[in-house]
C-alpha positions as CSV (number, residue, x, y, z in Angstrom):
1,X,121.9,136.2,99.1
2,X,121.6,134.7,95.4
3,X,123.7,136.2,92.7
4,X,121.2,138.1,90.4
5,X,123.7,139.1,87.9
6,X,123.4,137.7,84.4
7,X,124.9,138.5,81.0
8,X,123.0,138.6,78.0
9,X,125.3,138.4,74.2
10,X,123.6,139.6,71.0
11,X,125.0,139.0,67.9
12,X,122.5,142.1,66.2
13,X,119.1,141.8,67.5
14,X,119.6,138.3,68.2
15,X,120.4,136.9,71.6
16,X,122.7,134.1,71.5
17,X,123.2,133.2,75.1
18,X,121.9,134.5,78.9
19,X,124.9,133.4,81.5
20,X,124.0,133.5,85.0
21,X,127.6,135.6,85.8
22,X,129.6,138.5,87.1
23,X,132.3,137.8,84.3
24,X,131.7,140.5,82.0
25,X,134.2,140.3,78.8
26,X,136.1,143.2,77.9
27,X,135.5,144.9,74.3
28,X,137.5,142.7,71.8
29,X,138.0,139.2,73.7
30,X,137.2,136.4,71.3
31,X,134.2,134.4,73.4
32,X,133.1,130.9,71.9
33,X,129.2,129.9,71.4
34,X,127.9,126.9,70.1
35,X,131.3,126.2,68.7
36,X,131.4,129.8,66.8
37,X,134.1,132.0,67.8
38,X,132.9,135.9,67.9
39,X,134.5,139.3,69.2
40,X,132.8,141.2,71.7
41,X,132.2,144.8,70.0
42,X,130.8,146.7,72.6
43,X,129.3,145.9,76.3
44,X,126.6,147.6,78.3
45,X,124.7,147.6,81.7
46,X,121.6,148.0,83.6
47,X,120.2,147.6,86.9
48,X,117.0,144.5,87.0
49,X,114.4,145.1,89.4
50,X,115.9,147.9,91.0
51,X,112.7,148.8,93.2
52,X,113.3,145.7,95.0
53,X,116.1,144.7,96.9
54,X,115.3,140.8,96.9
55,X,115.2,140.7,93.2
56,X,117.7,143.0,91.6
57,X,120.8,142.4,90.1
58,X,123.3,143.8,87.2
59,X,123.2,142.9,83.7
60,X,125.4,143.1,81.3
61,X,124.5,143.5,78.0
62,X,127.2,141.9,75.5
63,X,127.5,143.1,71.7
64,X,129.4,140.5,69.6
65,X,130.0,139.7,66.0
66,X,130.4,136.6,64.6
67,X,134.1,136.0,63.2
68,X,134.8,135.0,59.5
């Protein structure tokens, strides 16, 4: 079966990355994107496709803010 599980990071309303990935961070680990370091502020799930068992998967929802 193919992994369905992705996470998505937002910095605001604006989505920075989409990971194919069961590796969720935990609230404040420093993650790098395009060479910025940021701080994960807060994380969130939900379930994708969950009427149908060939297409669902868990997604994480990943809050971060951009360090100074």
């Amino acid at each position: 079966m193919k992994n369905r599980d992705k996470i998505e990071y937002y910095d605001g309303n604006n989505m920075l990355a989409s990971t194919i990935s069961s590796m969720v961070p935990i609230v404040g680990s420093k993650i790098s994107i395009r060479a910025e370091t940021y701080t994960v502020t807060s994380v969130t799930y939900a379930i994708d496709n969950s009427d149908d068992n060939q297409l669902c998967g868990m997604r994480a929802n990943v809050d971060v803010k951009r360090d100074a």
